[in-house]
PLY file of the C-alpha trace (Angstrom):
ply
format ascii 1.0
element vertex 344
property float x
property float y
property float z
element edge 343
property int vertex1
property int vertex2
end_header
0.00 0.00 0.00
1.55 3.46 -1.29
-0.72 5.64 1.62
1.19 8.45 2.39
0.59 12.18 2.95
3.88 13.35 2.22
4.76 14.35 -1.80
5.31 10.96 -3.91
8.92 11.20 -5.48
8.42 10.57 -8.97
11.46 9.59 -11.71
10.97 11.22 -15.33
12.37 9.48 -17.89
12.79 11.41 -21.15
13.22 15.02 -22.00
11.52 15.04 -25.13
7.86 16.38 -26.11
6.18 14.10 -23.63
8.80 14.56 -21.57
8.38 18.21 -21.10
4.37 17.82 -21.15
4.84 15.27 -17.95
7.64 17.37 -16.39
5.00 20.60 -16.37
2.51 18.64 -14.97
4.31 16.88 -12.34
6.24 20.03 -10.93
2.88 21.26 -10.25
1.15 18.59 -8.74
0.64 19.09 -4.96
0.60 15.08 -4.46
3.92 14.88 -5.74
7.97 15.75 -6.21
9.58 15.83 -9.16
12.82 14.20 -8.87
14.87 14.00 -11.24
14.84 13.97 -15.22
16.97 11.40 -16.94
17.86 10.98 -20.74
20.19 9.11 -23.03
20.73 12.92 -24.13
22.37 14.28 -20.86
22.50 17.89 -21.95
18.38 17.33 -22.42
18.08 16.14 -19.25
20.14 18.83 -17.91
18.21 21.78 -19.37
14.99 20.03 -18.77
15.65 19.21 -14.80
17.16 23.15 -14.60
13.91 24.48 -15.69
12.20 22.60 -12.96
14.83 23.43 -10.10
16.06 19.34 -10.16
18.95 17.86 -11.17
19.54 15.22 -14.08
20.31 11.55 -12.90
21.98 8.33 -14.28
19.46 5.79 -14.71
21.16 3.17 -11.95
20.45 6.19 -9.80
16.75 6.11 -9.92
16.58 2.10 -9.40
18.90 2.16 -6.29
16.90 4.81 -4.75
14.12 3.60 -2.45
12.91 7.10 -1.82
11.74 7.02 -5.83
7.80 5.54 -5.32
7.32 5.51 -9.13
8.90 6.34 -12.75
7.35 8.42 -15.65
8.72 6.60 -18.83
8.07 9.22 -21.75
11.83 8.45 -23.47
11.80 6.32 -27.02
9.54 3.94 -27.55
12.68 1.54 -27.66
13.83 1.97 -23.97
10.39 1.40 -22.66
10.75 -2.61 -22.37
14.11 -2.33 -20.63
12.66 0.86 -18.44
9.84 -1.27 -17.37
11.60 -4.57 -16.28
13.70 -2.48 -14.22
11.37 -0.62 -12.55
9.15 -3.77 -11.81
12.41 -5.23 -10.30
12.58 -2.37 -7.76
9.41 -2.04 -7.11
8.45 1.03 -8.75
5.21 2.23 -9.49
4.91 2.92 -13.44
3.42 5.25 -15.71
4.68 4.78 -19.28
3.34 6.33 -22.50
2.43 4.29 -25.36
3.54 2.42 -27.00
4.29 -0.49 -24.40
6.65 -2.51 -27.15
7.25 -2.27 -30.73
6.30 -5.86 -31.24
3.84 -7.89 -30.05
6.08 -10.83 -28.37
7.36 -7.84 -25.94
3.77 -6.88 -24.95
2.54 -10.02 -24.14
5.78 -10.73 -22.33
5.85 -7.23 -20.39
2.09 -7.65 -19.39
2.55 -11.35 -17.95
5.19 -9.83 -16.35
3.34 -6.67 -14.58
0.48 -9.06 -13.87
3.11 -11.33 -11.95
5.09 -8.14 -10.04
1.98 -7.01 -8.94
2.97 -3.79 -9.45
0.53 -0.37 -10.08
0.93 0.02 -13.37
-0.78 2.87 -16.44
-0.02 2.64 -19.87
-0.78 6.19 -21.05
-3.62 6.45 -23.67
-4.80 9.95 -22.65
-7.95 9.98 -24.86
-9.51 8.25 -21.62
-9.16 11.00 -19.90
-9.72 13.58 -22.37
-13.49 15.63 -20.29
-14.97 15.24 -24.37
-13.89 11.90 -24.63
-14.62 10.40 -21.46
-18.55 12.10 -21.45
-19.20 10.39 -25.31
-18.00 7.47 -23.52
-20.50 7.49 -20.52
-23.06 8.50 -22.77
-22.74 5.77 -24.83
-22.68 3.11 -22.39
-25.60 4.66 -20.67
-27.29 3.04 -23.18
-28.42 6.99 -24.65
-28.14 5.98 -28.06
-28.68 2.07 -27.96
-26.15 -0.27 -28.98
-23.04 1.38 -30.98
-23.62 -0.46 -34.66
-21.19 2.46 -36.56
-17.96 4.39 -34.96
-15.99 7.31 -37.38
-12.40 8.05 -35.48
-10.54 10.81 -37.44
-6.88 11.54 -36.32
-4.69 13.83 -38.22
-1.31 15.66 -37.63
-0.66 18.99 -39.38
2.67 17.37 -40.58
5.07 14.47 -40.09
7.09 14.55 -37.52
10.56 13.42 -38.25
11.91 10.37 -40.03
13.78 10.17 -37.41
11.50 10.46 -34.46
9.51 7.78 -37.00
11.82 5.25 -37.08
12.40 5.13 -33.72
8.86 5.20 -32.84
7.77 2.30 -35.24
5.39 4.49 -37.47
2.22 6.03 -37.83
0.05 2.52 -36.44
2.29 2.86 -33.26
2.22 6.75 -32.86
-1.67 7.60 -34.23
-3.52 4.64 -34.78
-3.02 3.08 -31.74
-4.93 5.57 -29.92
-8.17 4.61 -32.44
-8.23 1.21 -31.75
-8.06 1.71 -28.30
-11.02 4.40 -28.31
-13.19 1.69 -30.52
-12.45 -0.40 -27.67
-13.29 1.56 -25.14
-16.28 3.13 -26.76
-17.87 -0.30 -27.57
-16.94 -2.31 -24.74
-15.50 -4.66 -27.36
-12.12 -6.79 -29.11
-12.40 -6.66 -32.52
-12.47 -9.91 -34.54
-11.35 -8.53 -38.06
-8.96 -5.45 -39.10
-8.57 -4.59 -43.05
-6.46 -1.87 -43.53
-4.72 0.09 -46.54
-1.91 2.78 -46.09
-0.14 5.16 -48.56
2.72 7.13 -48.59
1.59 10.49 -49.31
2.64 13.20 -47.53
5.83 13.19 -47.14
8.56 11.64 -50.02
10.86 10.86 -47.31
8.50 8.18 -46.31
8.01 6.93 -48.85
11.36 6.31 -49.54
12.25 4.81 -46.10
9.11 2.35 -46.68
6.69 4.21 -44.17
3.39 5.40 -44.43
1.80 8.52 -43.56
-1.78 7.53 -44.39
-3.85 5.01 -42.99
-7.58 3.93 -43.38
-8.63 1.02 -41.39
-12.02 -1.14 -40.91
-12.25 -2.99 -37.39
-15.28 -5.12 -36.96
-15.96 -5.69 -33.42
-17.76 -8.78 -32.01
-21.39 -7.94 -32.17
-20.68 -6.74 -35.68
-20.39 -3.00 -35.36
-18.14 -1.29 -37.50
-15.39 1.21 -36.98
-13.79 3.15 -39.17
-10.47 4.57 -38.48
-8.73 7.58 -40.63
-5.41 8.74 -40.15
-2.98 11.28 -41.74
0.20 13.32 -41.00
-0.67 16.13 -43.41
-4.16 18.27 -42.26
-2.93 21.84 -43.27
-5.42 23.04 -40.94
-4.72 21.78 -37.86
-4.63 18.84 -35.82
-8.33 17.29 -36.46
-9.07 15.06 -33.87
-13.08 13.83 -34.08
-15.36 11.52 -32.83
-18.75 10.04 -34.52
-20.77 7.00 -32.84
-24.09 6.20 -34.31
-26.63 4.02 -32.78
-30.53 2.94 -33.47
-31.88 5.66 -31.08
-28.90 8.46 -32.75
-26.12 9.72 -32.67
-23.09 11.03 -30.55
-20.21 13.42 -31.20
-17.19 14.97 -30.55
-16.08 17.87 -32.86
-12.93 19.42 -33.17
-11.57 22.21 -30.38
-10.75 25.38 -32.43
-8.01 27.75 -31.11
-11.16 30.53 -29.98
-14.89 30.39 -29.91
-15.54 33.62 -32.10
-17.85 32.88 -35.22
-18.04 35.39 -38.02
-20.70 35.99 -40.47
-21.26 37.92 -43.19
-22.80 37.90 -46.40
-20.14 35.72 -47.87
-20.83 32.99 -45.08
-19.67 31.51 -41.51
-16.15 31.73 -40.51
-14.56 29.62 -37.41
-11.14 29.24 -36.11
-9.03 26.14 -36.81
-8.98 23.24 -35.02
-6.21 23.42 -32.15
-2.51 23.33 -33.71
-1.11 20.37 -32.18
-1.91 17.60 -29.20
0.24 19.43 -26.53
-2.77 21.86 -26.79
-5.66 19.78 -27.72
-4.88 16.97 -25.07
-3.67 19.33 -22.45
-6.20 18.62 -19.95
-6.08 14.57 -20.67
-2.24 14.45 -20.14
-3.17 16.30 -16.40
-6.09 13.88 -15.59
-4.48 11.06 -16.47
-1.08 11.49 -14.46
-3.50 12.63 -11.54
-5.72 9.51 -11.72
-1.65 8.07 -11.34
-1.06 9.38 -8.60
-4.53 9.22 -6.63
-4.34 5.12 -7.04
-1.04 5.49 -5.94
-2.21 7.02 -2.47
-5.44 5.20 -1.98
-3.14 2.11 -2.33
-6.03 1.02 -4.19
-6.81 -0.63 -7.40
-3.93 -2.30 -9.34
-4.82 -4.43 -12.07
-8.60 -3.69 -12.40
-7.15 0.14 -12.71
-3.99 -0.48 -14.73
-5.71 -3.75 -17.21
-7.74 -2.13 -19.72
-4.90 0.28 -20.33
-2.21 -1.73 -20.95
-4.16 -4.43 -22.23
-4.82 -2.29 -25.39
-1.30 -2.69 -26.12
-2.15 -6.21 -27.41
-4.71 -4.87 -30.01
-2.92 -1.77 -30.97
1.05 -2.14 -30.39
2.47 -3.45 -33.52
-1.37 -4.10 -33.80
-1.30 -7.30 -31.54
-2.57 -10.00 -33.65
-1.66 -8.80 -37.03
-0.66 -12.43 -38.88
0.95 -10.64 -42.31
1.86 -7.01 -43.72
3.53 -5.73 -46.24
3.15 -3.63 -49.31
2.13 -4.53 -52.49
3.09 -1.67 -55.00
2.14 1.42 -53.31
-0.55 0.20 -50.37
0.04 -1.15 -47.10
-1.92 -3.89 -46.52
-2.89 -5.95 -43.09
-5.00 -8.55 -41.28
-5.83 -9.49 -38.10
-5.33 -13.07 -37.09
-8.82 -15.02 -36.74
-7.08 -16.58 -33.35
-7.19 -13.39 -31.40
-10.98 -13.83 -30.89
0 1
1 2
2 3
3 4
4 5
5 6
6 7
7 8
8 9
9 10
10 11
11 12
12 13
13 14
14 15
15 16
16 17
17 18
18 19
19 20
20 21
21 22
22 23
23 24
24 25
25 26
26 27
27 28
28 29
29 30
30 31
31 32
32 33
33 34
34 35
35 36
36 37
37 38
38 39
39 40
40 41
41 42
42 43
43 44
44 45
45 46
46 47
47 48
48 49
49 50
50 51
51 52
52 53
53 54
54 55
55 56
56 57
57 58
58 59
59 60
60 61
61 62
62 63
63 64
64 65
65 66
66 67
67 68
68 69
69 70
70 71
71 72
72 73
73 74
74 75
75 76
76 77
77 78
78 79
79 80
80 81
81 82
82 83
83 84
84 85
85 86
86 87
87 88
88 89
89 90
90 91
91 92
92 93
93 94
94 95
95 96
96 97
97 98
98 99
99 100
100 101
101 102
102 103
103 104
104 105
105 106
106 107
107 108
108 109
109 110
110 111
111 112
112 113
113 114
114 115
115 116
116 117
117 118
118 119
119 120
120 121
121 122
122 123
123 124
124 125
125 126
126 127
127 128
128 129
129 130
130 131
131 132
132 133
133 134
134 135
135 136
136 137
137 138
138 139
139 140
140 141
141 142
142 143
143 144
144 145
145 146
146 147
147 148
148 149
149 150
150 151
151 152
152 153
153 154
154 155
155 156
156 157
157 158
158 159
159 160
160 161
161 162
162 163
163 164
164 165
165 166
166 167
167 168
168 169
169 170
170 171
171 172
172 173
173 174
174 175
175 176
176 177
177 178
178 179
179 180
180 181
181 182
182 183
183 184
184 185
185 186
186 187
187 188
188 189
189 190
190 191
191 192
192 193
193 194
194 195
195 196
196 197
197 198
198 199
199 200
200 201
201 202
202 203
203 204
204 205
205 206
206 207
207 208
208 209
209 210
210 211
211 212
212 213
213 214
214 215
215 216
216 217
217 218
218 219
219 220
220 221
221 222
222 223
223 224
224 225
225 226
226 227
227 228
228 229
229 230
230 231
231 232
232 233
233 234
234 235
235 236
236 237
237 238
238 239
239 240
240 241
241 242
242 243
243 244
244 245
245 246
246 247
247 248
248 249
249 250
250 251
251 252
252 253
253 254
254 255
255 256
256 257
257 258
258 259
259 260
260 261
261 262
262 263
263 264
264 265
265 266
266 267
267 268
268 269
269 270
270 271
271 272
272 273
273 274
274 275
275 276
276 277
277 278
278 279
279 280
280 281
281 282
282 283
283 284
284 285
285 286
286 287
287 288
288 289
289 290
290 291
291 292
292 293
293 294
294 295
295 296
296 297
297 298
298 299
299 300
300 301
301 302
302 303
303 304
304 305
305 306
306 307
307 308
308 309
309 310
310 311
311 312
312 313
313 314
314 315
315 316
316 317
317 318
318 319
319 320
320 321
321 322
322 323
323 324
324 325
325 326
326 327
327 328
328 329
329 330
330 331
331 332
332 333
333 334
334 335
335 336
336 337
337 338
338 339
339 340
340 341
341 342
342 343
């Protein structure tokens, strides 16, 4: 049991984008401290810890410490197996942003093995705890509309981000589309027993070129036959469109786009809004500060582990590397994939 009343002393790995975004909201969260910042990129770590009056540690400092209750992972997506199995073998309580693994042997393996450390445990898919989000959600499985038979996710970027960042992140199904899937999850209280999906290479010739994709359409069909359809791109010169669309017999349910003001013009030549927000650090802002709270308040009720921490992580295994996925590949210029019939 982590009951205290003194500040938790939380580890941040990573002094990237995330890294910043959880570094902000942990320096000014009255439950807790703010360590230390580590990164393979010690003069990131360094700036990032200064900002935040802390200092930049090794990582063998963080394990050996027994004041350090739990560890922020928001590095690569390739350190978080190797970040995790460390902190489960001290005893660390763990917040990691997704992706869990880039394949789907390491999920499976990293989840047996948080189920068997018994340690708390939140993999971070923030749409959960986006307010918009999370009231579609209730008001969907209040039963408002009736049984979800159709579900329209729409997740664009304004741009790439680098081919860099992208290789190291395992692509756009690790980085975008994985938050989707786990939204058609959540939303319908369901696994899906079929994915067909096509992806392009269209925004961005260095992409192409490196045999990524930028642009993704996918088809889930979920147990009780309900459909979802997923769209993803890296290249909305508008903003970053983020929207939700559930229909059921008795209606339908929304979530539209947050524009950068509420101020509506119109004239004789029409209606003109604002554009949707620029980027997730400002659409998302209030999900990445409910979810790291909803961290920290299981931490100090000592309360629910795996009942709190399952459905989180256990999205990994439909959305990481897109657990299940028997074959991919490209044939000419599509990327083509399919869900194994044994993940039922």
């Amino acid at each position: 049991m982590l009951i205290e009343t003194s500040p938790l002393r939380i580890a941040l790995f990573g002094a990237g984008r995330m890294g910043k975004i959880h570094a902000q909201n942990l320096a000014f969260h009255s439950g807790v401290e703010l360590a230390c910042v580590v990164d393979s990129d010690g003069e990131a770590a360094a700036r990032l810890a200064q900002a935040h009056g802390v200092a930049a540690w090794l990582e063998d400092a963080v394990f050996s410490d027994i004041g350090i209750a739990a560890v922020v992972i928001a590095s690569a997506a390739v350190s978080h197996p190797h970040l995790i199995r460390r902190a489960l073998a001290s005893g660390k309580a763990i917040f990691c942003e997704k992706p869990l693994a880039r394949d789907y042997e390491t999920v499976a393996s990293l989840a047996a093995e948080v189920e068997t450390a018994r340690v708390p445990f939140l993999l971070g898919f923030n749409r959960r705890f986006d307010p918009d989000f999370a009231a579609l959600a209730a008001r969907v499985h209040s039963g408002e509309i009736g049984k979800p038979e159709l579900l329209v996710l729409t997740s664009r970027d304004p741009a790439p981000p680098p081919i860099d960042y992208v290789r190291l992140a395992g692509g756009i199904l690790r980085e975008t589309t994985i938050h989707d899937i786990d939204v058609a999850r959540w939303i319908t209280g369901e696994e899906p027993v079929s994915v067909q999906a096509a992806g392009s290479a269209l925004a961005d010739p260095e992409m192409a070129q490196a045999g990524l994709i930028d642009t993704v359409s996918l088809t889930l069909t979920m147990r009780s036959g309900a459909l979802v359809s997923i769209n993803n791109s890296w290249r909305a010169i508008y903003g970053y469109d983020q929207r939700v669309e559930v229909l059921g017999p008795a209606g339908m349910l929304q979530v539209a786009n947050k524009t950068r003001h509420g101020v509506i013009r119109t004239d004789a030549s029409g209606m003109t809004s604002a554009n949707p927000e620029h980027f997730f650090l400002e659409r998302y802002a209030d999900a990445y500060r409910l979810e790291l709270d909803a961290f920290i308040v299981a931490l100090r009720s000592g309360g629910v582990r795996h009942s709190w921490s399952q459905r989180r992580y256990a999205g990994a295994f439909n959305s990481t590397g897109c657990g299940g996925i028997h074959s991919y590949g490209f044939r000419g210029d599509t990327w083509l994939m399919m869900m194994r019939k044994d993940t039922q």
